[in-house]
C-alpha positions as CSV (number, residue, x, y, z in Angstrom):
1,X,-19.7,-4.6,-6.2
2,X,-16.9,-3.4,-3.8
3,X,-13.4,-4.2,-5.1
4,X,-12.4,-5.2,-1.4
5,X,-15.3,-6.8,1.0
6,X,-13.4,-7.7,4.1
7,X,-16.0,-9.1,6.8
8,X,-15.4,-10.1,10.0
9,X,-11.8,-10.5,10.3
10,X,-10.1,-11.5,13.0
11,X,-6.7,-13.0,14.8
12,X,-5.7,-13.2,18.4
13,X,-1.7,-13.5,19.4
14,X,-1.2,-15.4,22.8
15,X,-5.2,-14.9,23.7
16,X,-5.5,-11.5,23.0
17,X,-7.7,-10.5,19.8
18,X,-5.6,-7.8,18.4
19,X,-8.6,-7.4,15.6
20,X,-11.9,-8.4,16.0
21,X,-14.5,-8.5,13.5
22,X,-13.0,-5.9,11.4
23,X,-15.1,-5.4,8.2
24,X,-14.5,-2.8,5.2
25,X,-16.1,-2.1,1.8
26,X,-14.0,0.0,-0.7
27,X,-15.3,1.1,-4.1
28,X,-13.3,1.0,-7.0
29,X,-11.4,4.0,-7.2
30,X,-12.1,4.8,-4.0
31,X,-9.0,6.8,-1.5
32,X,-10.1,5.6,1.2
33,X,-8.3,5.9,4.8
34,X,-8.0,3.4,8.0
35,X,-7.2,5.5,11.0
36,X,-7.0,4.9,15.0
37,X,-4.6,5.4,18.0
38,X,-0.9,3.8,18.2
39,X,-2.0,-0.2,19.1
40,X,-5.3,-0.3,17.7
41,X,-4.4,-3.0,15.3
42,X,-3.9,-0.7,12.1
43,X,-0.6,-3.1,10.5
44,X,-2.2,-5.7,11.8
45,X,-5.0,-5.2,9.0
46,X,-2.4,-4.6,6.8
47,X,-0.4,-8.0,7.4
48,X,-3.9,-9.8,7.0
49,X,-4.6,-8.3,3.7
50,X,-1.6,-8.7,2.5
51,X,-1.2,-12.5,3.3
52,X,1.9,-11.7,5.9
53,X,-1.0,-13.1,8.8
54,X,-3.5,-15.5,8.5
55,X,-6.9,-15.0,10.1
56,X,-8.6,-16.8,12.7
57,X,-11.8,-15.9,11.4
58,X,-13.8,-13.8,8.5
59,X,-13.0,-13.2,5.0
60,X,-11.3,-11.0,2.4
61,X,-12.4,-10.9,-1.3
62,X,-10.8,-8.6,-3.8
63,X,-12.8,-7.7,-6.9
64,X,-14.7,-10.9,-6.3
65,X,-11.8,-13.5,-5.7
66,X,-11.8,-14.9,-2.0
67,X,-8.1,-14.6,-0.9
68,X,-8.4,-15.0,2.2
69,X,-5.7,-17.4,3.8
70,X,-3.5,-17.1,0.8
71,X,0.7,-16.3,1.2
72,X,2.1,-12.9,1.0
73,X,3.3,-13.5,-2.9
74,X,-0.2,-15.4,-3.8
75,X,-1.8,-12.1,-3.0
76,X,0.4,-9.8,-4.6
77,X,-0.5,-11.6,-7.9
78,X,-3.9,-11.4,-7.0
79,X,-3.0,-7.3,-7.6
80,X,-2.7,-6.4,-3.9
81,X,0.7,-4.0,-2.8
82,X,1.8,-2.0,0.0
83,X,4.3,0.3,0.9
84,X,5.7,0.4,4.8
85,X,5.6,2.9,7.5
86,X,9.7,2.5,7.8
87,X,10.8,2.5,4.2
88,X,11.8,-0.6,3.1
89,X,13.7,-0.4,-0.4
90,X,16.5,-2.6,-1.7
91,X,18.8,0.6,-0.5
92,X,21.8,-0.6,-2.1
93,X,20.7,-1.0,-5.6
94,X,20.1,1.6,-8.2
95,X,17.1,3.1,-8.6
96,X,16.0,1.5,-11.7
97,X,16.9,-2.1,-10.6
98,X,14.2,-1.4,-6.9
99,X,11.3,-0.6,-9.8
100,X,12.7,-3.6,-11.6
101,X,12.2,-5.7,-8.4
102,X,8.8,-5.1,-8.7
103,X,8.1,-6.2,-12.3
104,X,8.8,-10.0,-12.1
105,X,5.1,-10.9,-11.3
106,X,4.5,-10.0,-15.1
107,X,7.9,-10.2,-17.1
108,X,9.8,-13.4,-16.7
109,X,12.3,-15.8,-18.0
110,X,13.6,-19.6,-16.8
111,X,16.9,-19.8,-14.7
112,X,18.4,-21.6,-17.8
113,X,17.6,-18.7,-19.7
114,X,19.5,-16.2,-17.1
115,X,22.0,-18.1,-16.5
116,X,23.0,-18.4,-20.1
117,X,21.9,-15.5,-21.2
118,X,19.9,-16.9,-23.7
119,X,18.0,-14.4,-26.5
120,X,14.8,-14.1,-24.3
121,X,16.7,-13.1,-20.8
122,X,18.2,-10.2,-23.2
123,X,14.1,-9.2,-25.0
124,X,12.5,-9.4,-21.2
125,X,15.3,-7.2,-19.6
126,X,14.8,-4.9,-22.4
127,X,11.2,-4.7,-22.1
128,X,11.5,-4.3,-18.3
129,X,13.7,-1.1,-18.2
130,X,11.9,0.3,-20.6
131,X,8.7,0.0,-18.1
132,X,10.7,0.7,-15.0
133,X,11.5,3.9,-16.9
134,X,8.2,4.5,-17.6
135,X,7.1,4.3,-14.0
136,X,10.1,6.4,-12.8
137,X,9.2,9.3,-15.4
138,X,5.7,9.0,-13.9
139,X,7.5,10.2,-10.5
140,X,9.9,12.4,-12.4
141,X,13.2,9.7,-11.0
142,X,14.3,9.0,-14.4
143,X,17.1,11.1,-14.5
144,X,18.4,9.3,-11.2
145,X,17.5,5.7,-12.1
146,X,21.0,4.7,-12.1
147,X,21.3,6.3,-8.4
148,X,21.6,3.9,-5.2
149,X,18.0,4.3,-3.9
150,X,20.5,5.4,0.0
151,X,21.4,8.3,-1.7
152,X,17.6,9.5,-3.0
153,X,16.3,12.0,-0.4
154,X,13.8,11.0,1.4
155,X,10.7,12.3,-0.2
156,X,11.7,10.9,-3.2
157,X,12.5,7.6,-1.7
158,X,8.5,7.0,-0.4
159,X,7.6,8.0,-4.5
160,X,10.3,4.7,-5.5
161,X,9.0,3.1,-2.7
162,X,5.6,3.5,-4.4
163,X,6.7,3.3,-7.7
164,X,8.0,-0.8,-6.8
165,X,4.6,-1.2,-5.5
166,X,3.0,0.2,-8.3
167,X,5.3,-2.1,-11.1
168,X,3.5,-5.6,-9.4
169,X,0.2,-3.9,-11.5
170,X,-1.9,-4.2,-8.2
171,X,-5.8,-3.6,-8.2
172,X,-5.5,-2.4,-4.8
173,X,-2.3,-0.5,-3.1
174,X,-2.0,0.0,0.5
175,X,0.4,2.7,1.8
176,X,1.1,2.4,5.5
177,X,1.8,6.1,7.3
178,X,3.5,7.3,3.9
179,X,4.0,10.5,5.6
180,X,5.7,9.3,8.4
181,X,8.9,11.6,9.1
182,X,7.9,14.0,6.5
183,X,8.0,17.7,7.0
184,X,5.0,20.1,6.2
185,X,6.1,20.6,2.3
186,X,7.1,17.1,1.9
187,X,3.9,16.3,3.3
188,X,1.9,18.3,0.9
189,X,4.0,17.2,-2.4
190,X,2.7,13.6,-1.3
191,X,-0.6,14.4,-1.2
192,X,-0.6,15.5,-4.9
193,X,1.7,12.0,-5.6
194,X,-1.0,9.9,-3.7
195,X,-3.8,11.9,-6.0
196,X,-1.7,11.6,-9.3
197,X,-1.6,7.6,-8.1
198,X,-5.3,7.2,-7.9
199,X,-5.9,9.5,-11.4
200,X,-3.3,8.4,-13.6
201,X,-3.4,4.4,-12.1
202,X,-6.7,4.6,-11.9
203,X,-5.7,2.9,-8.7
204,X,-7.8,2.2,-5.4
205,X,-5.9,3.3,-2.8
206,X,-6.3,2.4,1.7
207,X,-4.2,4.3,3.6
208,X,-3.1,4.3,7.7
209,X,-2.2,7.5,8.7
210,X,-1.8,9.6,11.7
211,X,-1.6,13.0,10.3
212,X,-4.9,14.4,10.1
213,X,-3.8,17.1,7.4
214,X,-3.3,14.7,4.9
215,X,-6.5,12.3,5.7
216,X,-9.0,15.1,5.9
217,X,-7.5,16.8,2.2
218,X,-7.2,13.5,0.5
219,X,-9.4,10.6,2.0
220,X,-13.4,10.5,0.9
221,X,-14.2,7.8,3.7
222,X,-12.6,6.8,7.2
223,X,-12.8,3.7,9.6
224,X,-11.4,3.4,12.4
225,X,-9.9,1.6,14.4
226,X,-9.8,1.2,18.1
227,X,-8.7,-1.8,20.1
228,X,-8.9,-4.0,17.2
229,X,-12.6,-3.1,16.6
230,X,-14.6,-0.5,14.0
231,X,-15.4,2.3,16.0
232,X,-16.8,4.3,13.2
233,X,-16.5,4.3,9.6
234,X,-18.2,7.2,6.9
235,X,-17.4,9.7,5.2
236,X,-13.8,11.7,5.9
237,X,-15.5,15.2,7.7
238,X,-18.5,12.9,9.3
239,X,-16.3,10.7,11.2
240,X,-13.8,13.2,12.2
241,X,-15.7,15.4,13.9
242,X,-17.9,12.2,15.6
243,X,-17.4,12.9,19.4
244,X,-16.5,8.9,19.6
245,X,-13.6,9.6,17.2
246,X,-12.9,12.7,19.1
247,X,-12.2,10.9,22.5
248,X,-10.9,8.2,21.5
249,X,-8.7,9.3,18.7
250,X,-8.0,13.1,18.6
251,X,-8.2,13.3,22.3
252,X,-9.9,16.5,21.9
C-alpha cells in the first residue's frame, strides 16, 4: 500500500478548476517530485494536502487514514508537514525556540501548569530542548540555537525551516521549491540535506521544484502538472525527456 493515495482531487475558485482530477501514489520512502510551469496548480496541491483548502471533489488517504477535508492542524497530527517556497520561520525567535514550535503536537502540558510553573511545565521543557537539540545537531545548528533564526544565513535558515517541520514527527514532508533563491553550491549542500532527510528520518519526501538540477539528481519519480491536470507522471529521466514535458514544461 502507498503511504499517500490521492485520487481525483479537485477545487475550482470563482469557476475556474485550478486542479482537476489530480491523482498521486507515493511509496513509502519514496523522494518523489511534483513539477509543472508557474500557474499550473503546484501550491494548490500543497494547500489540499495540507488541509489549508478543502476539495470539491476526490480523496486523500495517508498510510491508510482518509483525511481528506480535515483542518490544517488535524492533518499535521495525522504526520503530514511542509516547508514554504518563501521561508516562513518565527524570525524573531532563537533558533532553538522555531524547532521548539514544532514539538507541541507530541510534548505538552495544561495552561494551569504554564502558567504556574508547575513541576511538569519544568520535566516537558526539559525534555523538549533536549529534542530540539537533537534535531538541530542533525543539521549541525546546535552551536547557534540560541541565535534569532533573521540572523541564520540563508541556507541554513531552509535546514531550521526543515528541522520545525521535521519536530511535528510527520509520515510525510512536503518541501515547496526549497531551493528557491539558492545559488549553485547552496543548491547542491541541499541536495545532500534533503537525502540525509529521507535516510536518517526514514522520511517520504514530495517536492515542487523548478530547478531541474536538483529534481533529476534527487527525485526517483515525477508528475506533472499542467493547468491543474497530470500530464505525465513516471520515473524522474522517463518523464523528463517525454516530448509532452518538453513543450509544455522545459520549453525546449
Amino acid at each position: 500500500m502507498a503511504l499517500l493515495e490521492v485520487k481525483n482531487l479537485s477545487i475550482s475558485f470563482g469557476g475556474l478548476k485550478a486542479v482537476d482530477g489530480f491523482h498521486i501514489d507515493i511509496e513509502k520512502g519514496q523522494l518523489y517530485g511534483l513539477i509543472g510551469p508557474n500557474g499550473a496548480g503546484k501550491t494548490t496541491v500543497f494547500n489540499l494536502l495540507t488541509g489549508v483548502y478543502k476539495p470539491n471533489a476526490g480523496s486523500i488517504v495517508l498510510d491508510g487514514k482518509n483525511i481528506t477535508g480535515r483542518s490544517n492542524i488535524q492533518i499535521n497530527q495525522d504526520g503530514v508537514a511542509r516547508t514554504f517556497q518563501n521561508i516562513r520561520l518565527f524570525k524573531d525567535m532563537s533558533v532553538l525556540d522555531n524547532v521548539k514550535a514544532g514539538l507541541h503536537n507530541h510534548y505538552r502540558y495544561s495552561a494551569v501548569e504554564g502558567i504556574f510553573r508547575l513541576p511538569r511545565y519544568f520535566k516537558v521543557e526539559r525534555e523538549m530542548d533536549q529534542e530540539a537539540l537533537r534535531l538541530l545537531d542533525v543539521f549541525g545548528l546546535a552551536d547557534e540555537c540560541d541565535f534569532k533564526a533573521s540572523n541564520l544565513p540563508y541556507g541554513k535558515q531552509r535546514k531550521l525551516e526543515i528541522a520545525r517541520a521535521l519536530a511535528t514527527q510527520p509520515k510525510l514532508l512536503l518541501l515547496d521549491e526549497p531551493a528557491a533563491g539558492m545559488n549553485p553550491n547552496e543548491t547542491a549542500e541541499l541536495m545532500d540535506t534533503i537525502r540525509f532527510v529521507r535516510d536518517t528520518f526514514d522520511m517520504t519526501i514530495l517536492l515542487i521544484e523548478h530547478d531541474m538540477k536538483l529534481v533529476s539528481g534527487i527525485c526517483e519519480k515525477l508528475t506533472v502538472l499542467n493547468f491543474g491536470q497530470v500530464l505525465k507522471e513516471g520515473p524522474t529521466s522517463d518523464v523528463l525527456h517525454d516530448p509532452e514535458v518538453v513543450k509544455a514544461y522545459l520549453g525546449e
